[in-house]
N, C-alpha and C positions, 0 to 999 in steps of 0.2 A: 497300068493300074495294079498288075500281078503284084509288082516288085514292092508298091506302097502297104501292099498289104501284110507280104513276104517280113518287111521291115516292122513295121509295127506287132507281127507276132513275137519276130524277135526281142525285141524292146522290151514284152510284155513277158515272155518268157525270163530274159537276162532279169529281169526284175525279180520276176517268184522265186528263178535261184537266190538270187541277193536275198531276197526275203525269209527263206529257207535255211541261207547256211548263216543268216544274222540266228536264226532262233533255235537253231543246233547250236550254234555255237553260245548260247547264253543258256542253254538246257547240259550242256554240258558239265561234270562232276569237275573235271580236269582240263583248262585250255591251256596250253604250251605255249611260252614267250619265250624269242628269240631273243640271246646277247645283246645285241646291239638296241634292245628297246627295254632295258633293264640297268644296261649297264649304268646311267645317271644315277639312278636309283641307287643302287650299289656302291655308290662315290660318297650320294651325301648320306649313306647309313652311315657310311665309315667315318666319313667326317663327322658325324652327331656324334657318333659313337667315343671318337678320338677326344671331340671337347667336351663331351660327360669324364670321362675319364680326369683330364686336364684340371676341369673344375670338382671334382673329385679330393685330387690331389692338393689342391690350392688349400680348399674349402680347411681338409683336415690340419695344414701347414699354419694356418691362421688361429685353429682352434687351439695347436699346441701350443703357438706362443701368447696366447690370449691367458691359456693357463699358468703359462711363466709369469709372466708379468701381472698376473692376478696376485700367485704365488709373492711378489718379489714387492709390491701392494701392501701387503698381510704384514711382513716381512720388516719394511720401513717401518711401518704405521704403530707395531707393536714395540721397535725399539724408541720411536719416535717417544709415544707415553710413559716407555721404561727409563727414558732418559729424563724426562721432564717430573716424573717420580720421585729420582733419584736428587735431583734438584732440587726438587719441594723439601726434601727431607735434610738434603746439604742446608736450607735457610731455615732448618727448623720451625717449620710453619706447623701451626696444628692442626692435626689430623681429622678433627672433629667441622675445621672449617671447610667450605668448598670455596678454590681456588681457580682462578682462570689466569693462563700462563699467556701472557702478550709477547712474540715474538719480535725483535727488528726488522723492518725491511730492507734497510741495508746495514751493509757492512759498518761496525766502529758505533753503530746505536746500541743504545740500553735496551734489556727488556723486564717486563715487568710480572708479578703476581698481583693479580688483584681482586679482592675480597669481591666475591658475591652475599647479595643478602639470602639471606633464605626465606 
């Protein structure tokens, strides 16, 4: 009956340690992690880290040609009306009238100017 009793102190003590060094160790300022229970961690910062980076680079790669071809948008569109100006002014249309220029769809068609009302 000694030894039941011997054991159960035990138990009860092994416990209060456990209880002890759980609340030392959460009162604590500073707890120390080993390598080996960080290291994962460590992987996927890097890896975040890598594909922020990545998307980063993408992100600005898209914006500069977004600008190009904004740019190049602008570019058409103003010779586009320069040309079709230039045109108005080859059929001697009057300038006083407004004109809507109808394009061909395909190739070897006519295209036309035609009078809107006002």
């Amino acid at each position: 009956m000694g030894q039941g009793i011997n054991k159960r102190k035990d138990i009860k003590m092994s416990e209060e340690n456990k209880t002890e060094q759980e609340a030392t160790a959460a009162s604590q300022e500073v707890v120390e992690i080993e390598w080996e229970e960080v290291n994962e961690l460590v992987s996927v910062r890097a890896a975040l880290s890598q594909t922020e980076n990545e998307l980063a680079r993408f992100l600005l790669q898209v914006e500069k040609r977004k600008s190009l071809l904004l740019a190049k948008v602008d570019q058409l569109e103003s010779g586009l009306y320069q040309m079709g100006s230039e045109l108005r002014t080859q059929k001697e249309l009057d300038p006083a009238q407004t004109y809507e220029l109808k394009l061909p769809t395909q190739p070897g068609e006519k295209g036309y100017f035609i009078r809107k009302e006002q």
